[in-house]
N, C-alpha and C positions, 0 to 999 in steps of 0.2 A: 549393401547388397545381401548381406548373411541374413540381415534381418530381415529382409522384403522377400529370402526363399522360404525361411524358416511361418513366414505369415502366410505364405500362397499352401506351404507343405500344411498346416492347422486347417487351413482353408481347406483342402482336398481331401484330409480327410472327415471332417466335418461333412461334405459333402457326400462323399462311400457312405458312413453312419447315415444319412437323412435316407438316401434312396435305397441302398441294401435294405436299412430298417424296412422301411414301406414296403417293399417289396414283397418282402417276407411277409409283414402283417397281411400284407391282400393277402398272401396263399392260405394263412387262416383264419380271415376274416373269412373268404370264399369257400373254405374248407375243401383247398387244393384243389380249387378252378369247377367244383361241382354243383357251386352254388351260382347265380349271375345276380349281382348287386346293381339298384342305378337309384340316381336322383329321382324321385317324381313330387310333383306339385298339385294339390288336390285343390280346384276351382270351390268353395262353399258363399254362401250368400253373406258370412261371415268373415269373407277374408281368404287367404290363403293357407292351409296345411299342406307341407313339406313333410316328406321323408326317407327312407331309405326304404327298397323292395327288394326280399330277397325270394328269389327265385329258384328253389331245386330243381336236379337235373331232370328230366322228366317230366315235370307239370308241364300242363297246356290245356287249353278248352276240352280237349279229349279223355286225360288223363286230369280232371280236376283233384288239389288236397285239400284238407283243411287248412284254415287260415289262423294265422295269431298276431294280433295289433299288440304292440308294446311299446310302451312309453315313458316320457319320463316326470319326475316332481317340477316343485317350482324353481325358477333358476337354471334348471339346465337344459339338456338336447337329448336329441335323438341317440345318438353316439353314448349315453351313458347308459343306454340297452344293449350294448353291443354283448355280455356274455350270454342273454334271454335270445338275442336275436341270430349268435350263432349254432346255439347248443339245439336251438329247437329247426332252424332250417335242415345242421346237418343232419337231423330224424326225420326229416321230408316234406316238415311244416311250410307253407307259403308265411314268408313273416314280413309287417309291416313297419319297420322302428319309425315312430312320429315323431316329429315335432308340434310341440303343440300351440294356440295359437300365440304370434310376440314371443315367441323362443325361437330358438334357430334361426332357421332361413323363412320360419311359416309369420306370418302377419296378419290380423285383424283389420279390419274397415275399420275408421273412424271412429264411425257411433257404434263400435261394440269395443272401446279397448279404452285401458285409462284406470281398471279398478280388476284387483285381486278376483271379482267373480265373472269376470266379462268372457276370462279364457279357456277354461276346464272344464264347466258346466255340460258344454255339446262337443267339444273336439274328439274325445274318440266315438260318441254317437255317430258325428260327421263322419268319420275316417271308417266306421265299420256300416255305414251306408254306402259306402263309394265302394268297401274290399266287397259287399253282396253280391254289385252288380257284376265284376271281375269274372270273366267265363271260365279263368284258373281254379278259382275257390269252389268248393265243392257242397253242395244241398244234398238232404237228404230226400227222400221220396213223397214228401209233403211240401218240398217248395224251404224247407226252413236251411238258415244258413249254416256250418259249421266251421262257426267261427270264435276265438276265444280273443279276451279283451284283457292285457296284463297293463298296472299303471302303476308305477312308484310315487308314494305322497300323494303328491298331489293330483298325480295319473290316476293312483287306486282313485282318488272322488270323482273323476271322469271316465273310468270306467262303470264304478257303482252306477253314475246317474245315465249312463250311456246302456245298462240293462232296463230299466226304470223305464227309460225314454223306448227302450224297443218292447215291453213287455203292454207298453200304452197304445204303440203303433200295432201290435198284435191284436189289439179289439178291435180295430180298424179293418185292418188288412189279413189279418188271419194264418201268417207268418210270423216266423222269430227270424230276427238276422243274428243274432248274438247266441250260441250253444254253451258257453262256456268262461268262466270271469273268476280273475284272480287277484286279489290286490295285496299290495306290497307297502307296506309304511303308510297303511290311511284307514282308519272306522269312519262312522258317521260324523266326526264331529262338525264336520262343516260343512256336508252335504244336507244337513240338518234343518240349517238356516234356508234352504229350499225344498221343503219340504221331505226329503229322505231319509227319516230315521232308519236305525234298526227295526223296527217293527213294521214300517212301509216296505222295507226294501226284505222283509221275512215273506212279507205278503205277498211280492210282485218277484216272484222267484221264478215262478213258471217251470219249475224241473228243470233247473239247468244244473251243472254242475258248476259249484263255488265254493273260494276259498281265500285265506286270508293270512297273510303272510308277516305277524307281529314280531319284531325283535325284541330281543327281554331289554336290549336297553335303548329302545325308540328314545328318541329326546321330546317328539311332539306327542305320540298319541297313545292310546291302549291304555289307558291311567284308571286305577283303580274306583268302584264306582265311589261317588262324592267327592272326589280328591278335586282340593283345591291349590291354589300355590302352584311354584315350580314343578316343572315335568321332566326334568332331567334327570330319571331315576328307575331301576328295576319294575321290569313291567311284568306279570302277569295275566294277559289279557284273555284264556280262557275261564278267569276266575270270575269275572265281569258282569255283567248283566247281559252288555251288550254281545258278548262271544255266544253266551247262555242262547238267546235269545235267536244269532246268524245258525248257530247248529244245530236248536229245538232241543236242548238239553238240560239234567239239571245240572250234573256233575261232567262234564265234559272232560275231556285229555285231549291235552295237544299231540300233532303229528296223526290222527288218528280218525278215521272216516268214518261218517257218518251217513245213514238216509237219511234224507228229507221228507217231511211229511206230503212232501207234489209230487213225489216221485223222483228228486235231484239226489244230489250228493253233496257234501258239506266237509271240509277239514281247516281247520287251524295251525300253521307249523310256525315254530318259535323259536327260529335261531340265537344263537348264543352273540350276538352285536348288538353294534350300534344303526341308525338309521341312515347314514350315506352310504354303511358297509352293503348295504344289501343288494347294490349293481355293482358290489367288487368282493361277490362273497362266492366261494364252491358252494358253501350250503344254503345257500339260498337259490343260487341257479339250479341244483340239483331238485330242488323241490318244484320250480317251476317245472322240471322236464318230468319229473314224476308225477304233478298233478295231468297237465297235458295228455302224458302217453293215457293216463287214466283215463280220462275225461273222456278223449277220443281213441278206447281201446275200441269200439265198432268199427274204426276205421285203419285198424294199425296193418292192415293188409296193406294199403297204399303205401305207408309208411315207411321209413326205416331205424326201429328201435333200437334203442342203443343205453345199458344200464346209464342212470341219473346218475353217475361217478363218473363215468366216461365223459370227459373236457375236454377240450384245446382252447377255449377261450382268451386264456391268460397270456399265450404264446402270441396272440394279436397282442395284448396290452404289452406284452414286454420286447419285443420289437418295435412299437409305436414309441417306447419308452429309449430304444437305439437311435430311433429318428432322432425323438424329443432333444437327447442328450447330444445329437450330432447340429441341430438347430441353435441350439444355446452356444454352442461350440464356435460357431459360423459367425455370431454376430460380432466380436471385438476382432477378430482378424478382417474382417470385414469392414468394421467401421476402420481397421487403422492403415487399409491398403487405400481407400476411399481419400483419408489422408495423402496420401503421396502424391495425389491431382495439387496441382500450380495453386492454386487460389484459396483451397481448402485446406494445406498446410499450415495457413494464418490461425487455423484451430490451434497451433499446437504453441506450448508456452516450457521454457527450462523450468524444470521442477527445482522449486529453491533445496538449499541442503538442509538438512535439520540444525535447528538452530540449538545452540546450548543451553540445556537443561531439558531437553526432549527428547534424550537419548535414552530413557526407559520409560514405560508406561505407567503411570501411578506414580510418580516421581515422590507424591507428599501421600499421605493417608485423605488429606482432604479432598486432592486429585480422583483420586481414586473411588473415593464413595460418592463426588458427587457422578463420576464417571457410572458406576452400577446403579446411583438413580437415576442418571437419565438412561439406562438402558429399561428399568424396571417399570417406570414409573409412566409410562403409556401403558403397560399389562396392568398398573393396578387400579387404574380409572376406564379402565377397556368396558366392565358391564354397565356404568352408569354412561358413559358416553354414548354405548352403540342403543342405547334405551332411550336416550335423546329425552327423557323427562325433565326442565327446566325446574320446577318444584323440587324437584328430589335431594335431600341432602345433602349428597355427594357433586353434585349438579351446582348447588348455591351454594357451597364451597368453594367450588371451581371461580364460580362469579366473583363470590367474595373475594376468594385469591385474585384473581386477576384485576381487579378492583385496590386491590391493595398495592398492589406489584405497580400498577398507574403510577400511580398517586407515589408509590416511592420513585420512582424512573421520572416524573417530572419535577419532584423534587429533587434528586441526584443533579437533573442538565440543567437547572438556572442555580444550583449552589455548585457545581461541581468544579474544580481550578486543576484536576488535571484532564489528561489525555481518557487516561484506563476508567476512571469514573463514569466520566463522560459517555464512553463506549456500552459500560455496563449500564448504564442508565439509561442507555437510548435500547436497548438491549430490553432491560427490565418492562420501560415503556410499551414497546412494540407487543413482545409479548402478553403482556396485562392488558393493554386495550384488545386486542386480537382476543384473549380467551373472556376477556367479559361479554366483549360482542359477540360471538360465538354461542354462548352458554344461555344468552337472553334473548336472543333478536332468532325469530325464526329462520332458519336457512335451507337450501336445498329441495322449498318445497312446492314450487311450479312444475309440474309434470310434464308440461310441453317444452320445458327445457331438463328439467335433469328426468329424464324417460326410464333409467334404472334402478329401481327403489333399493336394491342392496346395495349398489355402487353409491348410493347417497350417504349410505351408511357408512360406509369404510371413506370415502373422502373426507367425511364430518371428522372421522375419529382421527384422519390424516391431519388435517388443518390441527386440531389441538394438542397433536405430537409436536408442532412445527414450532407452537408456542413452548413447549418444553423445553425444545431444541436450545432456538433463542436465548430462553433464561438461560438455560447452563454453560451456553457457551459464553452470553454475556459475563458470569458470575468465573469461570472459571480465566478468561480473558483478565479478569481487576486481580483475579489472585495469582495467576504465576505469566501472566501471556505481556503485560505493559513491561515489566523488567526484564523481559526476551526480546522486547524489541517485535515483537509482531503487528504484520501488518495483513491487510485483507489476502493477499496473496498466501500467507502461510496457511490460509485455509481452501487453498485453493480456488479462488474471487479474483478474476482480472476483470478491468471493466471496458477494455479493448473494444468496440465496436465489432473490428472483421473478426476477432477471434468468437464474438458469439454469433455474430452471423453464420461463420463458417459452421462452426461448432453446429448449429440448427440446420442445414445444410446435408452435413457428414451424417446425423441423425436421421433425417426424412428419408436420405438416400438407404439407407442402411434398412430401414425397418420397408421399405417398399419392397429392394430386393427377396430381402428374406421372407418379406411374405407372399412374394410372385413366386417363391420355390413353394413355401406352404399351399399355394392354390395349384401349382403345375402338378404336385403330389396329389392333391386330392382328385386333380382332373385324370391321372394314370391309375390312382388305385382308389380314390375313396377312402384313402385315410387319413389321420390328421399325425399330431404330434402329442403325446399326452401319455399321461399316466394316474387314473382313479379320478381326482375334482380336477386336477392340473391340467389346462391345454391351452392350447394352441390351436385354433379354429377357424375354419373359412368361413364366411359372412358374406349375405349382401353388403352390397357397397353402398348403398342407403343407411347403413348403420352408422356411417362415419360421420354425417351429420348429428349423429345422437353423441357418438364420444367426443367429438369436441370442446361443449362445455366441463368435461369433465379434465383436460389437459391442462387447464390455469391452476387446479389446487393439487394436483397427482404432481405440475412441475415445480412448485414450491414445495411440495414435499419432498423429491427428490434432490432438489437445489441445497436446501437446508441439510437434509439431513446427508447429503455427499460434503457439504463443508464439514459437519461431525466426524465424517470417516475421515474427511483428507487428513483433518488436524489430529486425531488419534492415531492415525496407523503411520503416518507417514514419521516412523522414527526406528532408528536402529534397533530398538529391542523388539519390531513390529514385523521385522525383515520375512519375506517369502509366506510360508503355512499359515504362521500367527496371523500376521495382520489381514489375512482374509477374513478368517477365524472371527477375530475382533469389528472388522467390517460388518459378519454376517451378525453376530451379538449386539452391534447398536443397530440394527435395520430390524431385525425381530427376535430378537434375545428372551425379551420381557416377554411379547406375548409368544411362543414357544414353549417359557416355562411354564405360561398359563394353561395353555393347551394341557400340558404332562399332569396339573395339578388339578384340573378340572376334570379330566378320564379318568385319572388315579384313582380319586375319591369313589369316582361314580362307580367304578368297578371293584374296591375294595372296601366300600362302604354301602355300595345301593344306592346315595346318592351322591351327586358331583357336587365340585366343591360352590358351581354357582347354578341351582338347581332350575334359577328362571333364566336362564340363558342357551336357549338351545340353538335359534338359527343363528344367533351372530358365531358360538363356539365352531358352530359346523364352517362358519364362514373361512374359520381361521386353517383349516384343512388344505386349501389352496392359496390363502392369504401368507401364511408362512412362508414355505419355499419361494412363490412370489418376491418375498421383502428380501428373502437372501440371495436370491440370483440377481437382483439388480444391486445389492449389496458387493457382488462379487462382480458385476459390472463396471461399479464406479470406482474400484480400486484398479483394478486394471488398466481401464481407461487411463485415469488420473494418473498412473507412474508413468502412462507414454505420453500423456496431454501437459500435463503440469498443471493442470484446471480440471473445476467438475463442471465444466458448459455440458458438453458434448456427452457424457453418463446422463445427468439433470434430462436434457433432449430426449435422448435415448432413452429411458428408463420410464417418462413420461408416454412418450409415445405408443412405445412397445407393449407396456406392461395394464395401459388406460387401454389400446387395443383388445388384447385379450381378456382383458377383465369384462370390458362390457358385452364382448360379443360373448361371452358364455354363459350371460343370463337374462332376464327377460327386462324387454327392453320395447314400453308401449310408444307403439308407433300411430302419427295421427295424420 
């Protein structure tokens, strides 16, 4: 009974933290009820674009403002404009945060999705035709729009091409819909491939006012001219040709304004980050709100200005982050009341005791190191894996290894005369056929089943952790685990029928709930759960056909690698802090450290320590936390389960949910 109030009492407040948070985030997300936010869904011949509309007090067909579309890169949502989309409403801005197309909630037709350029080319062209016709937004006494167009990444090249595209409809029609364009983490480089150089888009300026938002330490773009190689390195980018060229200069300074020779305006600002920082940075929001008021100082009468220091931004993120942390909180008291149901009980198994000679950790030196390679040793095959190149070195290595590992694992199980041999050889086996097949045989790469091309990238790298797994556990099984008498259950393994039934059961039940609270929150305030890449997001419900095939390799990886945790932590010297601790350092230990060593270098050298590796490092930004909250999920679980079914379940579900709904994800 102590224990079932002590779960309801987690429970409750878990639940204060979720809706307090929210709460709170609406009043400055809304900027204390002055703002009015809501869903809308833009109909184009292209599919549909979604996003958020933010509405200041006062606008109306009578009282029209300027407007400002902002967006995001590739992989994410609407939602990661939230500091662009607050700072500039509460200054009076009508703001539009997109989703752009196969992000979010917004989706492409058919025949326009399937390939990296089918989505960003027109979506904010699209979305800044629809804000024109809007009786709120405001024209100047020629019919032309004042409207500004902000894109991160991969947003900046749909914005660029979205001036381009209005400066072309201008010979036409004799109007501009677009006044004003800002991009954030994107030059020409790949607006290029369609015709948009620097020098096109110098041409097709038409006097607007533009600007360019380079971090010194982009990972993708601004790179020095001829630079070949890695790009993960100190940028420069009004040193450039291409900077030269956007602000008609020879020797330019950043932060610093410029005329245009049409009569525009021109600046470069160069914050001191990296490329995800820059929708979680003051100074880069500041800049957006300093070019803006600039821009549209003709109109700052409507307005209401407010110095580019002056924020509240953060105080949504760090309330969504009360949510967040009240969300996380919900789920194991939750999956273990779920438990107390008649039938769903059968989940639960007595935890064996720790058996002798597993009462400290590392017991022998051998234990031990093989223990910190397999923590390491996914981090130090992390670049050649997530690059997926078969040829590569390190790549037919891997083959070779696992090719080797075969061939020894089938030779072990027809010579081997004991038990522990045996084990390790079926052990050695599995995994060596697994990573030769893996390494050689193309995987992951029908798009009308795996729909997320990041998320293909992190399952691939999953699966050949799973082989790591395997070996060490098989090898450290022959060396101290057959003279302990172990059996599949000390690694947390029962092969019980009702117990994984259940176990799948208590999971499904468990992640529905919690995300009918994540949807009933967004339906009260439009907010979510998150913190910078980290979230927790509402989706169509047509995306759950897309994460599907993605839960058979995310639940072998959580299966396997909760057998690691159970068998490492679960010993007296592991007791309480530690062995979460130790939980969270075999789930992402290794890459964690990679992370620290890869920004380290970049920032105290100019370049990181893997200079061709920018989107997968970036990936690892929400990949981390990721691997240690289900890390601290299957400890948990497992001391009141006596099994990892029910974490495996859980961690699979939960964790393949929010991954793919926060990136893009081509729908057909």
């Amino acid at each position: 009974m102590r224990k079932n109030r002590t779960l309801i009492l987690l429970l409750a407040i878990s639940l204060v933290l979720i809706f307090a948070g929210s709460f709170l985030a609406n009043r400055f997300h809304t900027s204390g009820g002055t703002v009015e936010i809501s869903r809308i869904a833009i109909q184009t011949d292209k599919g549909t674009l979604s996003g958020l509309m933010y509405l200041p007090e006062g606008v109306s067909p009578a009282a029209p403002r300027p407007a400002i579309i902002v967006t995001h890169g590739y992989l994410n949502s609407a939602e990661m404009q939230d500091a662009n989309a607050i700072e500039l409403s509460r200054r009076g801005f009508v703001v539009l945060a997109l989703d752009m197309y196969d992000h979010g909630h917004s989706k492409a037709n058919a025949d326009a999705t399937g390939a990296f350029f089918s989505f960003w080319p027109t979506a904010m062209w699209d979305a800044a035709q629809y804000m024109y016709e809007q009786p709120f937004v405001a024209k100047d006494e020629n019919g032309n729009g004042l409207i500004g167009v902000t894109g991160h990444s991969m947003g900046g090249f749909s914005s660029s091409m979205a001036v381009w595209e209005d400066e072309k409809a201008f010979a036409v029609n004799g109007y501009r819909v677009i006044a004003a364009s800002l991009t954030m983490g994107s030059d020409y480089q790949w607006s290029s491939y369609l015709g948009l150089t620097p020098e096109v888009a110098a041409a097709n300026s038409g006097g607007r006012v533009l600007g360019k938002l380079a971090a010194q330490f982009d990972e993708f773009f601004f790179n020095p001219d001829g630079h070949t190689g890695g790009t993960v390195m100190k940028k420069d980018y009004v040193a450039t040709t291409s900077a030269k060229i956007f602000l008609e200069q020879e020797a330019p300074e950043k932060d610093t304004w410029y005329d245009a020779l049409d009569g525009g305006k021109r600046i470069v600002y160069q914050p001191y980050e990296i490329h995800p920082w820059n929708h979680f940075s003051r100074a880069s929001t500041g800049h957006t709100v300093e070019f803006y008021q600039t821009a549209f100082a003709d109109q700052i009468d409507t307005l209401d200005p407010l110095p580019e220091t002056d924020q509240t931004w953060r105080l949504k993120e760090w309330f969504e982050l009360v949510a967040l942390t009240g969300f996380l909180l919900m789920i194991v008291p939750l999956a273990l009341l779920l438990l107390k149901l008649p039938f769903l009980s059968t989940s639960i198994n007595e935890l064996r005791a720790v058996p002798p000679g597993e009462r400290h950790l590392g017991g022998s030196l051998g234990s031990l190191a093989a223990l910190l390679f397999a923590i390491f040793i996914p981090a130090i095959f992390f670049p050649a894996i997530m690059d997926k190149q078969p040829g590569s070195d390190m790549m037919m290595g891997l083959f070779t290894s696992g090719v080797l590992l075969g061939i020894v694992g089938l030779v072990g199980l027809i010579r081997a005369k004991g038990s522990g041999i045996r084990i390790a050889a079926l052990a050695a086996l599995s995994a060596g056929t697994f990573l030769a097949v893996l390494t050689r045989v193309p995987t992951f790469v029908d798009v009308k089943i795996w729909s997320a091309p990041t998320v293909n990238q992190i399952a691939y790298w999953a699966l050949i952790s799973v082989c790591f797994s395997l070996l060490f556990m098989g090898i450290t099984y022959l060396v101290t685990g057959e003279k302990r008498g172990l059996k599949l259950r000390d690694y947390g393994v029962t092969l019980s029928p009702a117990t994984i039934v259940a176990s799948l059961i208590v999971a499904i039940l468990t992640v529905i709930i919690a995300y009918a609270v994540l949807f009933l929150v967004d339906a009260l305030w439009l907010t979510d759960f998150r913190i910078w890449t980290f979230a927790f997001k509402t989706f169509d419900l047509g995306l759950l056909k897309k994460v599907l095939p993605y839960l058979a390799p995310f639940f072998l990886y959580f299966l396997v690698g909760g057998a690691a945790i159970f068998h490492n932590t679960n010993r007296e010297g592991t007791r309480g802090i530690k062995g979460y601790l130790l939980a969270m350092a075999l789930n992402a230990g290794g890459i964690a450290v990679y992370l620290v060593i890869h920004y380290g270098m970049l920032v105290l050298t100019g370049t990181a320590a893997y200079p061709a590796q920018a989107l997968p490092s970036i990936l690892l930004f929400s990949l981390v936390p990721t691997l240690m909250i289900a890390a601290v999920f299957t400890r948990a679980l497992y001391k009141r389960t006596g099994n990892i079914w029910l974490p495996a379940f859980l961690n699979a579900l939960l964790m393949t949910i929010m991954t793919v709904a926060n990136t893009t994800v081509y729908f057909r």
